[in-house]
C-alpha positions as MATLAB code, in Angstrom:
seq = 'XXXXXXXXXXXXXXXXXXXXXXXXXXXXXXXXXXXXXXXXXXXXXXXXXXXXXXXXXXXXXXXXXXXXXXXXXXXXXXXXXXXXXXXXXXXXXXX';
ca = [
     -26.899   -5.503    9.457;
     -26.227   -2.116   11.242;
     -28.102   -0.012    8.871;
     -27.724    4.113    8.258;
     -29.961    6.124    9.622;
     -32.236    8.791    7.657;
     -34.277   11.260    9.660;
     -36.322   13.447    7.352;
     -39.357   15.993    7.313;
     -42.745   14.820    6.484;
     -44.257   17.567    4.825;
     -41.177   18.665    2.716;
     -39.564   15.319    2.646;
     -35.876   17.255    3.448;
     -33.226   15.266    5.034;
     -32.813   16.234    8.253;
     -30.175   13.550    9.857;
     -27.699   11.473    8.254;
     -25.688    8.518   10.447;
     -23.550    6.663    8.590;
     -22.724    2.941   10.466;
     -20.032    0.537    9.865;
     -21.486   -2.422    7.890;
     -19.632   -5.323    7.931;
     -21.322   -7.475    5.215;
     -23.747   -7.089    2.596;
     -26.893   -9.532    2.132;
     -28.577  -10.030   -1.268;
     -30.323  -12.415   -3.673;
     -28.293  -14.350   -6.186;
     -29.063  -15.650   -9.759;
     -30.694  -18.686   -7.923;
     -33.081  -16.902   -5.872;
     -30.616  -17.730   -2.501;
     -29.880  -15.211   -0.021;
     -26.131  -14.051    0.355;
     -24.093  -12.764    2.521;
     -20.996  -11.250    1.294;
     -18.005   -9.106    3.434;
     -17.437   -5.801    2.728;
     -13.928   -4.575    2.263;
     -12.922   -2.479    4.879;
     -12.376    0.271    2.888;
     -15.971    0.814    2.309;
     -17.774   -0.408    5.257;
     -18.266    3.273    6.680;
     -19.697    4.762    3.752;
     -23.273    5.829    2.884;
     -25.001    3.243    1.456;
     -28.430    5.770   -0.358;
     -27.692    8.877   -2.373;
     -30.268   11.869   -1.213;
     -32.253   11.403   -4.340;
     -32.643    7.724   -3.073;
     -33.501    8.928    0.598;
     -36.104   11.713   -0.253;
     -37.800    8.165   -2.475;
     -37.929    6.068   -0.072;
     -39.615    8.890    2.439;
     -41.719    9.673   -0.281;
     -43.006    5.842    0.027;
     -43.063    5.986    3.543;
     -45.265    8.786    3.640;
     -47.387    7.211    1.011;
     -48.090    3.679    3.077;
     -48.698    5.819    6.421;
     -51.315    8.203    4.887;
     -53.098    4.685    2.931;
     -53.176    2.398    6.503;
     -54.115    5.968    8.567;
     -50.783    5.110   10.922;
     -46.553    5.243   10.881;
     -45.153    1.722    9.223;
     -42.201   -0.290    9.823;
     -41.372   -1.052    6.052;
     -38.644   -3.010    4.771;
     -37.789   -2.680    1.418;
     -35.237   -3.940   -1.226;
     -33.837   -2.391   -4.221;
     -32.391   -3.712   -8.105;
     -31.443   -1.866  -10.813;
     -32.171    1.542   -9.099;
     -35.900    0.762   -8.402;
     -36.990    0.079   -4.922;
     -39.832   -2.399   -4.237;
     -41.773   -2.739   -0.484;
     -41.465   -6.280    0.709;
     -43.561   -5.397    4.046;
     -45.238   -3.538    5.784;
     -46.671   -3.024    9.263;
     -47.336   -0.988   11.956;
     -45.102    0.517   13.803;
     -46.387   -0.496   17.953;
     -43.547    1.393   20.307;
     -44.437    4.853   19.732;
];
């Protein structure tokens, strides 16, 4: 997955990048519990997949698990029926 990119401030949480990439499929869970991995039509594979109000939540949780484990996280995260839940986190080790 070629995900978009969200830069944002810390202390305000305002967005201060946007990239939008080309996505080619999407992957998510089906009634069974499976992973799947649909196309996307080509008609919306260069749009913006989070809305700003989504964007300034998830930094909000970002900000959240860095100030509780004292350091910046890699966090992935999933989302259903416009709540988002943390599936993992961890330190982030290249900076």
């Amino acid at each position: 997955v070629n995900p978009d990119l969200y830069i944002f401030d810390k202390k305000t949480l305002d967005i201060k990048k946007i990239e939008v990439r080309k996505k080619d499929f999407v992957l998510f869970r089906n009634e069974k519990g499976e992973n799947e991995k649909k196309p996307i039509p080509k008609d919306g594979q260069e749009r913006q997949v989070l809305n700003e109000k989504q964007i300034k939540e998830l930094a909000r949780l970002g900000k959240k698990l860095e100030e509780h484990y004292g350091k910046p996280q890699d966090i992935e995260w999933a989302s259903e029926k416009g709540k988002f839940y943390i599936t993992q986190s961890r330190p982030i080790t290249t900076l």
